[in-house]
N, C-alpha and C positions, 0 to 999 in steps of 0.2 A: 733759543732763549730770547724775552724780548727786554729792550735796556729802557727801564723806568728812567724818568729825571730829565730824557733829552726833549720832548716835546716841545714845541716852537720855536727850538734852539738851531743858528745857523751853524755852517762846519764852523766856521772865523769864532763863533762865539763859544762853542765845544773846544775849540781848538786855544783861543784865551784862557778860559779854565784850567784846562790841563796844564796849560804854560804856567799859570798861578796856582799849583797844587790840587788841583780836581781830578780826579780817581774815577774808574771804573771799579765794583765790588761786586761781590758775591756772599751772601749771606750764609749759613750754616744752620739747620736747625733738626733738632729728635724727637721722634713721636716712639713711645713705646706700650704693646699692646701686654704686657706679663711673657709669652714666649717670643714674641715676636718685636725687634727694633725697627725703627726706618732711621734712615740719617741721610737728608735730602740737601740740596742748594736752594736759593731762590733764584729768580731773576737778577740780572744785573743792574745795578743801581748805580748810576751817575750823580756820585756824591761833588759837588763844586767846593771850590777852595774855604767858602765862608761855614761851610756845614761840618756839624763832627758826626763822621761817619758811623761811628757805635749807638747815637741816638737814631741814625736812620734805620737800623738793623734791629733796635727792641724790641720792635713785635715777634722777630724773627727769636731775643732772647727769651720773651716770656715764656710764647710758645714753648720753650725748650724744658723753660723751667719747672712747666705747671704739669707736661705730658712727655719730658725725657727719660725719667730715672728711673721705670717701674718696668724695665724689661730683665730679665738676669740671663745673661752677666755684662750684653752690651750694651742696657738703657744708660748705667751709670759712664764707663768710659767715653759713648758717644756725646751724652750729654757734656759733659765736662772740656773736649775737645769742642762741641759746637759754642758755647759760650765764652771759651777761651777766643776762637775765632770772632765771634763777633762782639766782643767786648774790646776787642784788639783795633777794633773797627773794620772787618772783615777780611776778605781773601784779594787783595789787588787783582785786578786780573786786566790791566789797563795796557797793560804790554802785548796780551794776548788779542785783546780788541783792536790795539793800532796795528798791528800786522793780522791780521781778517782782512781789517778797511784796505790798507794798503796792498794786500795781495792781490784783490778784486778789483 
């Protein structure tokens, strides 16, 4: 996966972020075709302390909104799980990413 949001950022200045509430996330989003759901992630998003992370993930809710609900029986459930998620302001997954970096 690749992490949106760090370009021309040094470790020092990633690593400030994080120390001042900046996140690694993961979006949630559902596409539903009538028999068939998908219920995908996005990329990871390097949301920084001054940003709210639920607005960085919208496009991930519209998507959900306009093309989640119309599978039966798991457009509605997935939908409703991925908006939950990203209205949440998404999936942390910053813990995961710092032991990646650190294990390598």
């Amino acid at each position: 996966m690749k992490i949106k949001g760090i370009e021309g950022l040094s470790n020092q200045e990633i690593n400030a972020e994080l120390m001042a509430g900046g996140k690694f996330v993961v979006y949630r989003y559902t596409i539903s075709l009538i028999a068939v759901t998908f219920r995908r992630s996005s990329d990871i998003y390097f949301v920084r302390s001054t940003e709210k992370a639920s607005m960085k993930g919208m496009s991930y809710t519209l998507l959900t909104l306009v093309f989640g609900w119309w599978g039966i029986p798991w457009g509605p459930i997935y939908t409703i799980g991925s908006l939950a998620t990203n209205l949440g302001g998404g999936k942390d997954v910053t813990h995961e990413i710092l032991n990646a970096v650190n294990a390598s």
